[in-house]
N, C-alpha and C positions, 0 to 999 in steps of 0.2 A: 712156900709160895714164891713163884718168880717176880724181882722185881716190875717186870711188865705188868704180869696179871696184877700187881696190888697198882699198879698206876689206873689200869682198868677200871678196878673195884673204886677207886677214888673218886674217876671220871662218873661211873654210873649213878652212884651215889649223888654224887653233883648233879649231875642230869634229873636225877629223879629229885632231890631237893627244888631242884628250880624249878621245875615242871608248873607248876602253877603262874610264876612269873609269867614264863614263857606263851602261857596258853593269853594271858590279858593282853603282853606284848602282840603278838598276831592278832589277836581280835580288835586292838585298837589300829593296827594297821590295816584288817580288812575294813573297818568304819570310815578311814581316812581316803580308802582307797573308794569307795564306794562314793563319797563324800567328792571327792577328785575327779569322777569320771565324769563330773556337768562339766570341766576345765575351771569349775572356781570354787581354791580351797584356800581359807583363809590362813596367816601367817601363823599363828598359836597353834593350830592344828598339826599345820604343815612342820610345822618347829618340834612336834612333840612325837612325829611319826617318823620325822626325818633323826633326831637324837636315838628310838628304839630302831630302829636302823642301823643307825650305827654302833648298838650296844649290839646289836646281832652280827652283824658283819664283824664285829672282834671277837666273838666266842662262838659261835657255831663250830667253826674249823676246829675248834682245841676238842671239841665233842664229834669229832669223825664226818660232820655233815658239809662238807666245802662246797657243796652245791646249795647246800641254803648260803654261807657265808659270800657265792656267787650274784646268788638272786637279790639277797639284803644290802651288797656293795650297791648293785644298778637302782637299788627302790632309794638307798640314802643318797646318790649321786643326780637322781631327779628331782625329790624333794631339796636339794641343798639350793636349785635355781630352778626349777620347772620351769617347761613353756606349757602351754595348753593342751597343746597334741604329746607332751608327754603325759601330763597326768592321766590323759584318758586311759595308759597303759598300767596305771597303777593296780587296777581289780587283779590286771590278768597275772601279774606280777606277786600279789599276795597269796592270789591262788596256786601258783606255782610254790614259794615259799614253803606253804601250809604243806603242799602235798611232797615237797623234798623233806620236811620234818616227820611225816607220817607216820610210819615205821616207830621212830621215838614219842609218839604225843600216847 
């Protein structure tokens, strides 16, 4: 077996290990975002959707998905300061997320 494919087999593995995490991480960021879209979402929320944000935006990429690791930069970089007109962008944002993971979920 080539070193590539066993980095593969590593990665998938990973992938499929985490896969449960992953699946509460997005569901708590669709809740957040759903939550967001009146423009008022309080700090603990916003604090706990904005950290799984950024746990996604550093690992997404190393599992092949750079387009989620794209979408999860812009959702951690609104929650880090939100205005009001940004949060109402939150749904459409997780929605995208979800459906860049698809394939893998």
């Amino acid at each position: 077996m080539k070193k590539h494919d066993q980095i593969d087999d590593v990665l998938a593995s990973l992938w499929e290990k985490n896969l449960p995490t992953l699946r509460e991480r997005l569901d708590l960021l669709d809740r957040t975002a759903s939550i967001a879209a009146s423009g008022n979402l309080a700090d603990e929320p916003r604090l706990e959707a904005y950290s799984i944000a950024h746990k996604l935006t550093g690992s997404l990429g190393m599992f092949g998905y750079q387009q989620g690791t794209d979408i999860a930069r812009k959702i951690e970089q609104i929650l880090k300061a939100p205005t009001p007109t940004q949060l109402t962008t939150l749904p459409a944002l997780a929605k995208d997320l979800r459906t860049s993971l698809a394939a893998g979920l």
